[in-house]
C-alpha positions in Angstrom: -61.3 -21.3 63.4 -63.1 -22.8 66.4 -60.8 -23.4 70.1 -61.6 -26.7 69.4 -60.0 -27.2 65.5 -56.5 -24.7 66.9 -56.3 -27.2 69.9 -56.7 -29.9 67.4 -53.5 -29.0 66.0 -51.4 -28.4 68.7 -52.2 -31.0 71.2 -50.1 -29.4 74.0 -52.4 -26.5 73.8 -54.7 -27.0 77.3 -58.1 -24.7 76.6 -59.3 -22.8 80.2 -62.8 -23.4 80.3 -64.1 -20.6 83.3 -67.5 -21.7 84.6 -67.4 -18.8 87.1 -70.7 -17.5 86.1 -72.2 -20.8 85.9 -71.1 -23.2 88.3 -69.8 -20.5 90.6 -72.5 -18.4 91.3 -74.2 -22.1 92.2 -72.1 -20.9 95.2 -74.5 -20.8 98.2 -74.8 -17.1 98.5 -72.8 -16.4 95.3 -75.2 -14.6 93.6 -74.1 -12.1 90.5 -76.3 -9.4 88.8 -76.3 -9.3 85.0 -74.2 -6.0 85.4 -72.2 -7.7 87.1 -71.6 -10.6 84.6 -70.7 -8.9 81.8 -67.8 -6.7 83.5 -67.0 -10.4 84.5 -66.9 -11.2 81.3 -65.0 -8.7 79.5 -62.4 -9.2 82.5 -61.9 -12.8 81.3 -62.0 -11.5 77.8 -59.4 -9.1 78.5 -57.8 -12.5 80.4 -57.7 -14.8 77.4 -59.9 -17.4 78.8 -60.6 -19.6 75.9 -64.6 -20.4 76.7 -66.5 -18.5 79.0 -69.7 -20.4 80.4 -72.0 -17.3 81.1 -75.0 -19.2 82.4 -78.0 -21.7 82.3 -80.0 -20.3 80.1 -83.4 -22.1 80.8 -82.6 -21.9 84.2 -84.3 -18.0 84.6 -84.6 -15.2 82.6 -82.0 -13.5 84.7 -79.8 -17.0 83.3 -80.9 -16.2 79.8 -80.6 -12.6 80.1 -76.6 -12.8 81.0 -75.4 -15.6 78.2 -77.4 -13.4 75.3 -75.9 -9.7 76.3 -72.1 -11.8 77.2 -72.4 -13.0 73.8 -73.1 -9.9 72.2 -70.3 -7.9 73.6 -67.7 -10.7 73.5 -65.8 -11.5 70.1 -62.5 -13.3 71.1 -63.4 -16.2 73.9 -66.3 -18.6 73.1 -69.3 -18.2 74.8 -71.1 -21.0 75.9 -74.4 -22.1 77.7 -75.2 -25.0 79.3 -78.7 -27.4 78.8 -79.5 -30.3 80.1 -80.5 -33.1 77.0 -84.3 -31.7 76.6 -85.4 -30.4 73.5 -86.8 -26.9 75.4 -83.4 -26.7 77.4 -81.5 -27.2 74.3 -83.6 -24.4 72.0 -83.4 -22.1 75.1 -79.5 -22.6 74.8 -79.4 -21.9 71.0 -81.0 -18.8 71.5 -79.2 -17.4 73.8 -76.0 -17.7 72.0 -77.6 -17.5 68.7 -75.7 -13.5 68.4 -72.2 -15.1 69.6 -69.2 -14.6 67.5 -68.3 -18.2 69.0 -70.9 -20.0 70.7 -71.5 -23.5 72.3 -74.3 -25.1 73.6 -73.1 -27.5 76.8 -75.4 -30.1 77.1 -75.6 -33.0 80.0 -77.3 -36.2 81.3 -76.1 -38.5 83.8 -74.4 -42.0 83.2 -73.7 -42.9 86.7 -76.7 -45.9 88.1 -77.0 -43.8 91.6 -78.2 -41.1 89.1 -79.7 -43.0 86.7 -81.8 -44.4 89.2 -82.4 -41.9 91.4 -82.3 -38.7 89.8 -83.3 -39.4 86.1 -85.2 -42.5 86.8 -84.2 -43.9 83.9 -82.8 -46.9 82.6 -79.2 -47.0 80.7 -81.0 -47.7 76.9 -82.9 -44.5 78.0 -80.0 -42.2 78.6 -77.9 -43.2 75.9 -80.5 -42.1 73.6 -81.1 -39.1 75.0 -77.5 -38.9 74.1 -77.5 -39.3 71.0 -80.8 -37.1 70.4 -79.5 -34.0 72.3 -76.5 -33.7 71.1 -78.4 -34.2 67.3 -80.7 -31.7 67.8 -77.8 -28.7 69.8 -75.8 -29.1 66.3 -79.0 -27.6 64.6 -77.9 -24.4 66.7 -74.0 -24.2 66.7 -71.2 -26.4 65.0 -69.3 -26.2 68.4 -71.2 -29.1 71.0 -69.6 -30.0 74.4 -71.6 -33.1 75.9 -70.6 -34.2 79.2 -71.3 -37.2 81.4 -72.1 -35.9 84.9 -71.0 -38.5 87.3 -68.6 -40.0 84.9 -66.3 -40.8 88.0 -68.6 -42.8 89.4 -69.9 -44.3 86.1 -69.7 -48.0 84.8 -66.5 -48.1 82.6 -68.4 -50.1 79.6 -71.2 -47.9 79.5 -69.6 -44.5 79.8 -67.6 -45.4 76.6 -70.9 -46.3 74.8 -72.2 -42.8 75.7 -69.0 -41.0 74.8 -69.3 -43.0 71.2 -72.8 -42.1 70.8 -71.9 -38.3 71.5 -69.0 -38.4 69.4 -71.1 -40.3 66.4 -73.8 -37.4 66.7 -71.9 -34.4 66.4 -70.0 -33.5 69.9 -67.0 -31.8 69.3 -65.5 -31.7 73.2 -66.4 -34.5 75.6 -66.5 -33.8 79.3 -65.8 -36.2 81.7 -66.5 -34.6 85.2 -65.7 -35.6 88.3 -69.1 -34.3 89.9 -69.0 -35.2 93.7 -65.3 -34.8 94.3 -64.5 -38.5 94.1 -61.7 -39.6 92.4 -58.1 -39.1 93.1 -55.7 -37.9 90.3 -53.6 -41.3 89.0 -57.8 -42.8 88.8 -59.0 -40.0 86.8 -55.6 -39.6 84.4 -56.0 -43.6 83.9 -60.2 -42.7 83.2 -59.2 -40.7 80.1 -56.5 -42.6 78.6 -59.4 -45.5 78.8 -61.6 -43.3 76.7 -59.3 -41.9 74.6 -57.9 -45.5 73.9 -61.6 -47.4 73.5 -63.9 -45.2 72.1 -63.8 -44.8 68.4 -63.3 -41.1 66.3 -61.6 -40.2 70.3 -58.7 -39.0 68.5 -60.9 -36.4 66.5 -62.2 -34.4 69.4 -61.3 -32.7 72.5 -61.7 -33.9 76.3 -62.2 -31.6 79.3 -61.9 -32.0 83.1 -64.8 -30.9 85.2 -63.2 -31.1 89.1 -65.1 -30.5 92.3 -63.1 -29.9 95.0 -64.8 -32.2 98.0 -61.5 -33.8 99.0 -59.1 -30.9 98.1 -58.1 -32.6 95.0 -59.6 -30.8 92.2 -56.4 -29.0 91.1 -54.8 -32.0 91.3 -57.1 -34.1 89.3 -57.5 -31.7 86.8 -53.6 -31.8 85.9 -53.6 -35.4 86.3 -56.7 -35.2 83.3 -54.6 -33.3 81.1 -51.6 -35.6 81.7 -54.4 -38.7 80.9 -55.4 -36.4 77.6 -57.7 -34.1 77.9 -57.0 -30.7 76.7 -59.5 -28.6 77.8 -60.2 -27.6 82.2 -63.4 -26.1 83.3 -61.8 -24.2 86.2 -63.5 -21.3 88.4 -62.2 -17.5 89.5 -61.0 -18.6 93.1 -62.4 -22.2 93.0 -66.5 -21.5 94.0 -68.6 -23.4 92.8 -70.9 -26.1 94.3 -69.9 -27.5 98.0 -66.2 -27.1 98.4 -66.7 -25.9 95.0 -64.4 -26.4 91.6 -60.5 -26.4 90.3 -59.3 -22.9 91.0 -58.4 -21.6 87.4 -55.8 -19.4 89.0 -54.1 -22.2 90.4 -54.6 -24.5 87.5 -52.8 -21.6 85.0 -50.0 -21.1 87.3 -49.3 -24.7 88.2 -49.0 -25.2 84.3 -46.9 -22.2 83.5 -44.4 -22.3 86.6 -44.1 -26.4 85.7 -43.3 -26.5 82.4 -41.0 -29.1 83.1 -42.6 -31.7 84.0 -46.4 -30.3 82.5 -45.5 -29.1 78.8 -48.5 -27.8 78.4 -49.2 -24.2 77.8 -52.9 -22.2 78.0 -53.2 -18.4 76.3 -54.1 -17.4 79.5 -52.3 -13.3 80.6 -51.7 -13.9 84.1 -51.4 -10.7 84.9 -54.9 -10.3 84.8 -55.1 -13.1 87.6 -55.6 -10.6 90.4 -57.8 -8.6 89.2 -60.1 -11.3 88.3 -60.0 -12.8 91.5 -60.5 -9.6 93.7 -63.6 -8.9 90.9 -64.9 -12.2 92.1 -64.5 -11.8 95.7 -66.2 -8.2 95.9 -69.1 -9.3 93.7 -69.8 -12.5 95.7 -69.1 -11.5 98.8 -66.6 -14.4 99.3 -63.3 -13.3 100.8 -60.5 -14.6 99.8 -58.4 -16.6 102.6 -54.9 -15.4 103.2 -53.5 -17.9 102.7 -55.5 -19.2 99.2 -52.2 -20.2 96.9 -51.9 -17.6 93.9 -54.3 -14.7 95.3 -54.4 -15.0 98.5 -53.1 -12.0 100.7 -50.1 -13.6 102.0 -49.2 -15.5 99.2 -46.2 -13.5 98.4 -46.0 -12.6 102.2 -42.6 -13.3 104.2 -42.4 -12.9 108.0 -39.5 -15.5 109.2 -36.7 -13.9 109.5 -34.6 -16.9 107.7 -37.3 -16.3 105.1 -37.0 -12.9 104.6 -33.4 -12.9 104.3 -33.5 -15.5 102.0 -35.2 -13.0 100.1 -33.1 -10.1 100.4 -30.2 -12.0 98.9 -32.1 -13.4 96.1 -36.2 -13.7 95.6 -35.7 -16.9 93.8 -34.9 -18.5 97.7 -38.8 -18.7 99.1 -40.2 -17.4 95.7 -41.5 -19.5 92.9 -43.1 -17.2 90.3 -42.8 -13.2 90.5 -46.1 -11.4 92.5 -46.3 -9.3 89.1 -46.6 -12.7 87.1 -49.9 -12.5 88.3 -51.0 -8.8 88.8 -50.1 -9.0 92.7 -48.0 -5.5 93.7 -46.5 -4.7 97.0 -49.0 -2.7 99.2 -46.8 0.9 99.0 -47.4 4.3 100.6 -48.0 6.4 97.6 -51.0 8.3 97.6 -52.9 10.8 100.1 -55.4 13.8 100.3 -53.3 16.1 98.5 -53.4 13.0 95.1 -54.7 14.4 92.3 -57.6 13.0 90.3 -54.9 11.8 87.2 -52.6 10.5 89.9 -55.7 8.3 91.4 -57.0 7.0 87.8 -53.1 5.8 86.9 -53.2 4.1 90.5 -56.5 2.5 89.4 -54.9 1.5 86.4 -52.2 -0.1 87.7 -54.4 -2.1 90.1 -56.0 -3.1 87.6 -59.4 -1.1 87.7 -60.8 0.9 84.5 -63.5 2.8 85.0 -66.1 4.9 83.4 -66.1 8.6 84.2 -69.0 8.2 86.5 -67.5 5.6 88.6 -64.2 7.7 88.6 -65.5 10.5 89.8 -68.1 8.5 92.4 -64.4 6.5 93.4 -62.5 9.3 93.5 -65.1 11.3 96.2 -64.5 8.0 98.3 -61.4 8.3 98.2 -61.3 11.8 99.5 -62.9 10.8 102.2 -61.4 7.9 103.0 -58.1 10.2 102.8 -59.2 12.8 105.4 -59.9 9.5 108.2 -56.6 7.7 107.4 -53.0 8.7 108.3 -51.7 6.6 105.4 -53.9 5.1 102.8 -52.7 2.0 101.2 -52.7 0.1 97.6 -55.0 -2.4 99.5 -57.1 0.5 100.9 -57.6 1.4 97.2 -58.7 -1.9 96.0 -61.1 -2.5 98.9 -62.8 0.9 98.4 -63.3 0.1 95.0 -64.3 -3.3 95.3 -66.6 -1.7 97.9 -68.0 0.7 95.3 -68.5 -2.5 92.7 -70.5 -5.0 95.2 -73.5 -1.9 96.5 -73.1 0.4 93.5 -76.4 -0.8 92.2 -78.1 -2.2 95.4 -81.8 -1.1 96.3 -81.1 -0.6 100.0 -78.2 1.7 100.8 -77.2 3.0 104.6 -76.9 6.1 104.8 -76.8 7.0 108.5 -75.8 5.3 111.7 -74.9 6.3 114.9 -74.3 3.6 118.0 -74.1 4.0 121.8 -71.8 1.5 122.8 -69.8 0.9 126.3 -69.6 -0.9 129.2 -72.8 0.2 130.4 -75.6 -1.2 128.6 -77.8 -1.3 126.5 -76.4 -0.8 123.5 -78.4 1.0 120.5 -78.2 1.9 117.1 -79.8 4.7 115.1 -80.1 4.1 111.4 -81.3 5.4 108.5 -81.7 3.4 105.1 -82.7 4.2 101.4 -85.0 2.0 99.9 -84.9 3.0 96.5 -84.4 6.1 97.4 -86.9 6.3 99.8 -85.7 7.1 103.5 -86.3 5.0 106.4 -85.1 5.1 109.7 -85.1 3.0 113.1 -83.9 2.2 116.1 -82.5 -1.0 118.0 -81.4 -2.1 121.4 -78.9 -5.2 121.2 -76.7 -7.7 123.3 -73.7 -5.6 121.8 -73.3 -2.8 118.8 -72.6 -5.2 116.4 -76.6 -7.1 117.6 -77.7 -3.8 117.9 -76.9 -2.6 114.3 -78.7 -5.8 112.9 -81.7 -5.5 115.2 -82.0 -1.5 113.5 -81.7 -3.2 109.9 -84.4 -5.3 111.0 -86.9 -2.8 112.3 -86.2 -0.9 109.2 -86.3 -3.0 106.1 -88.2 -6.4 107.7 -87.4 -10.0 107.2 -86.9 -13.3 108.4 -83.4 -13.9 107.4 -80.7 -15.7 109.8 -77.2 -14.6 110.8 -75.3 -17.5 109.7 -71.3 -16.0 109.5 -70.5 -12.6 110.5 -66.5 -11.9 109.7 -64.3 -9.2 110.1 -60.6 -8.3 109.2 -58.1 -5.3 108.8 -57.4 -4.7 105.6 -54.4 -2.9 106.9 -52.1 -2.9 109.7 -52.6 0.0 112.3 -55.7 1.3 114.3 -56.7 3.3 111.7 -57.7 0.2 109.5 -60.2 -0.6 107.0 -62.5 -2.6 108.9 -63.8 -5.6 105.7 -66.8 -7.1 107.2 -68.5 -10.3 105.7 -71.8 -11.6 106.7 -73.9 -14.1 105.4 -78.1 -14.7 105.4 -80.2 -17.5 105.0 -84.1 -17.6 104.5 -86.7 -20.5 103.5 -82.6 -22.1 102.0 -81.5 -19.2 100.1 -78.0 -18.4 101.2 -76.5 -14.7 100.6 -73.4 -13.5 101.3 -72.5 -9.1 101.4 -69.8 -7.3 102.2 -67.9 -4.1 103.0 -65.1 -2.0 104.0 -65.1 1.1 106.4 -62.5 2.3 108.8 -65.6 2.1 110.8 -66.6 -1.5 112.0 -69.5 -0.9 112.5 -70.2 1.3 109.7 -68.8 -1.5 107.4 -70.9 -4.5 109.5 -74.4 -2.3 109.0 -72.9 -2.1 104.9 -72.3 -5.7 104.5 -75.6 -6.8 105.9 -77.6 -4.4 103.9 -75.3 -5.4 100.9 -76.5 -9.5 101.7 -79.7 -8.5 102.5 -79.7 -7.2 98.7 -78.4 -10.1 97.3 -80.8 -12.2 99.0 -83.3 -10.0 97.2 -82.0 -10.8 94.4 -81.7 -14.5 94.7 -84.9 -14.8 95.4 -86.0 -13.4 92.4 -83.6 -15.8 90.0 -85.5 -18.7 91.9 -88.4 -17.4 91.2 -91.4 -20.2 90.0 -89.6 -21.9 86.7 -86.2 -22.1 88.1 -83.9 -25.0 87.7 -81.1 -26.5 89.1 -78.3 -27.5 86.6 -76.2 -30.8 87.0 -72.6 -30.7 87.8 
């Protein structure tokens, strides 16, 4: 039975579309290694997310490369791909999910005149039998079509449900109507799918998904007000990335759903307490921190300080607390492991932060840990988590530091000695600087040369007290590729050289997905 015939038959049932490996890694900087997918995936496997979009398939071979292995190795979620309404995109699509358990092809055109006329240079006759033609020629691959309207917010009314018709007529079983650029507000949007829904003939036979961007903060917001409107399916991202200010957060989305079931009775088949996890997996693979203060995941999200607040939840969590930390894999950061922890003790602490790992990564994890004991007083449940995350984002990088030593003071100049791997080839160099931190990146530079641009450099505690885990992001730009690394050390420094070698490899590797060939998908 496909997500699409079980929703069909209990129409409170809300489908969790995640489009993290698709439209989030359309992130500027937000690039992902096909390793990297597929321990994505099997984390939203393990998750319950109904339909995992694992990539473009056209797009690269790196695209085509990801959705083919996900859908090999997945058996409960659906795996989909996405094509624009050409024939090649289309076959491209079908083969790449051609092994899947449960696979759909995604297919898209726009409706919208500003991108009708601009973009696809066509006129409306044009598109809407493209529409018809694409989604024809994706059910000769899989029974299980989505076809969406990108720019359907901004889209005449009369001619979006002619489209939606002709989709519906040629085979689509899920219609998406996405709000690509951020637009519309949530009672617009609810009223845009109750239109549909109540216009378009055989509506009642298929399933409607929200596709939020999040350019005026509302994307949580409008997704909801979707599924109130009648759509029961959200395409939602791992921390909301995506394009620009990027999608619905699928965290938030989950929880808003499951802590509101009074006034949203809706339900998804999501585990929550994979929520964390997911979200921390995300981060250290991207190289996009999570804010503090980011509702469901963020650091202080189950944080108290005020006095009256804390308190309040002495006598009773219920007082500042809507939903329990463990709801969503969040733990309190306790003192509970040190030098003298035993390798068993550290793998159940994995465990229940949420980490499972192969032998070879234990033991590799394990070493760091060591090591990471013998600096620090007290190490930490976050300390943990950023050491492994650490571990995850320049396990399989080509450039690795491997020494550095700074002279640093009041008394100038500054300079760094450095020495890199480059596929396991040493290299060293140094670099005079206007500080240690300039002087660390002007070493990097002399060693492994490029033209890249600082464009953030970031750096927080990932603990209280001077002994600290230093988490340093930095982000690159070169000829408009964006790449974001990251890295933790209770040196600064240390961690700033780590992070910039760690973007330097994801540029690398971002380069080579937009290699000649590459394409840019729609919404």
């Amino acid at each position: 039975m496909s997500v699409t015939d079980s929703a069909a038959e209990k129409r409170d049932r809300v489908i969790i579309f995640d489009t993290t490996m698709r439209d989030g890694e359309q992130s500027p900087g937000a690039s992902m290694s096909l390793e990297e997918k597929l321990e994505l995936a099997k984390i939203l496997e393990e998750m319950k997310v109904d339909v995992i979009e694992a990539g473009f398939p056209i797009a690269s071979n790196g695209d085509f490369e990801a959705v083919r292995q996900i859908s090999e190795i997945v058996t409960e979620s659906v795996v989909c791909g996405l094509a624009r309404a050409g024939q090649a995109d289309i076959e491209r699509c079908g083969e790449a999910i051609k092994k899947a358990k449960r696979g759909r092809i995604h297919t898209f055109i726009s409706t919208s005149p500003v991108h009708m006329k601009w973009k696809l240079q066509m006129e409306p006759e044009q598109v809407l039998e493209m529409v018809t033609r694409s989604v024809s020629h994706a059910r000769n691959w899989t029974d299980d079509v989505e076809w969406s309207a990108e720019d359907a917010t901004r889209t005449e009314r009369d001619f979006l449900l002619r489209c939606v018709e002709a989709a519906i007529k040629a085979g689509a079983t899920t219609i998406n109507l996405p709000d690509t650029v951020g637009y519309s507000y949530p009672s617009e949007y609810a009223d845009l799918f109750r239109d549909v829904i109540a216009n378009v003939p055989g509506a009642d036979g298929v399933i409607f998904s929200t596709h939020c961007h999040n350019d005026l903060g509302l994307a949580v917001a409008n997704s909801i007000a979707g599924v109130q409107g009648g759509a029961r399916q959200i395409e939602c991202a791992v921390n909301g990335i995506g394009e620009r200010a990027g999608n619905a957060a699928l965290e938030e989305i989950v929880m808003a759903l499951k802590v509101r079931g009074d006034k949203l009775p809706f339900e998804t088949g999501v585990d929550t307490q994979h929520i964390t996890r997911a979200s921390r997996y995300v981060s250290a693979i991207t190289g996009f921190p999570v804010q503090f203060n980011k509702a469901i995941v963020g650091k202080n999200a189950f944080a108290h300080e005020s006095g009256i607040h804390q308190d309040g939840m002495l006598k009773n969590a219920e007082t500042y607390e809507i939903m329990k930390p463990e709801d969503v894999g969040q733990i309190e950061s306790n003192l509970v492991m040190g030098k003298h922890s035993g390798r068993h003790a550290f793998r159940e602490k994995l465990k229940e932060l949420g980490y499972e790992l192969g032998q070879n990564a234990l033991n590799e994890a394990f070493q760091r840990f060591k090591d990471l004991a013998d600096k620090k007083k007290h190490v930490f449940d976050d300390d943990i988590v950023a050491l492994v995350d650490d571990a995850l984002a320049s396990g399989a990088d080509r450039i690795q530091v491997k020494h550095l030593r700074v002279i640093a003071g009041t008394e100038g100049p500054q300079e760094a000695f450095l020495t890199v791997t480059i596929d396991g080839e040493e290299k060293s160099a140094n670099a005079t600087g206007d500080g240690p931190v300039d002087a660390v990146f002007n070493a990097i530079g002399a060693a492994v040369p490029h033209e890249a641009i600082l464009r953030l450099f970031q750096v927080h505690a990932v603990t209280e007290g001077t002994d600290a885990q230093a988490q340093v992001s930095v982000r690159l730009e070169e000829d408009g590729r964006i790449a974001t690394g990251q890295a933790a050390d209770t040196d600064t420094l240390t961690a700033s050289a780590k992070a910039y070698v760690n973007a330097l490899n994801n540029l690398q590797a971002r380069k080579e997905k937009s290699a000649p060939g590459k394409v840019a998908s729609g919404f």
